[in-house]
C-alpha positions as CSV (number, residue, x, y, z in Angstrom):
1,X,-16.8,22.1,-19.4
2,X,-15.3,22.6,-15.8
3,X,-16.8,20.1,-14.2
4,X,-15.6,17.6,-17.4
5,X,-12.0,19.0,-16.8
6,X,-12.2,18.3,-12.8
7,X,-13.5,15.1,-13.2
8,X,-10.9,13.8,-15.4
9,X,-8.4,15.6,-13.2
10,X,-9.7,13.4,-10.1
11,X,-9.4,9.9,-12.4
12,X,-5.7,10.9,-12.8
13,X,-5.2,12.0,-9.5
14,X,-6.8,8.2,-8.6
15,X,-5.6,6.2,-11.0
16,X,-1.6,7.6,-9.9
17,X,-2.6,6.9,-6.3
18,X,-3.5,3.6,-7.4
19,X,-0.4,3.0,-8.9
20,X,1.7,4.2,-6.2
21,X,0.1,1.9,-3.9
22,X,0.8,-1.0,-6.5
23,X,4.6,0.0,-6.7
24,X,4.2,0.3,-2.1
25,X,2.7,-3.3,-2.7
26,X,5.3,-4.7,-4.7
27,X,8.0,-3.4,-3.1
28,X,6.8,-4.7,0.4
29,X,6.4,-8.4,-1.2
30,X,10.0,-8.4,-2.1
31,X,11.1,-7.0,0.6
32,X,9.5,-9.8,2.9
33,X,10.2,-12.6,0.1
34,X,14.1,-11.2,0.6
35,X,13.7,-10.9,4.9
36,X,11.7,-14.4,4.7
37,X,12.9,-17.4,6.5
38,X,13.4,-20.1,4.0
39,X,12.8,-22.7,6.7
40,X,8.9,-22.0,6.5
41,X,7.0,-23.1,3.1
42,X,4.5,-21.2,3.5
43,X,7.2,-18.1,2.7
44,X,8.0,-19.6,-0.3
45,X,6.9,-18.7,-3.7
């Protein structure tokens, strides 16, 4: 029962590192699309 509990405890411990890193992801694409320079296409989306 204790080792059920502390496994589940490490998928929610992994699944909101997970997330966080998606939210760090996202955040760092907008921030380059916004800091892009429009004069290269390959910066465009």
């Amino acid at each position: 029962m204790a080792s059920k509990g502390k496994a589940t405890f490490l998928i929610l411990l992994m699944e909101e590192a997970t997330s966080s890193k998606l939210i760090i992801m996202e955040r760092v694409h907008s921030y380059r699309q916004l800091t892009a320079d429009p004069t290269i296409p390959a910066n465009r989306n």
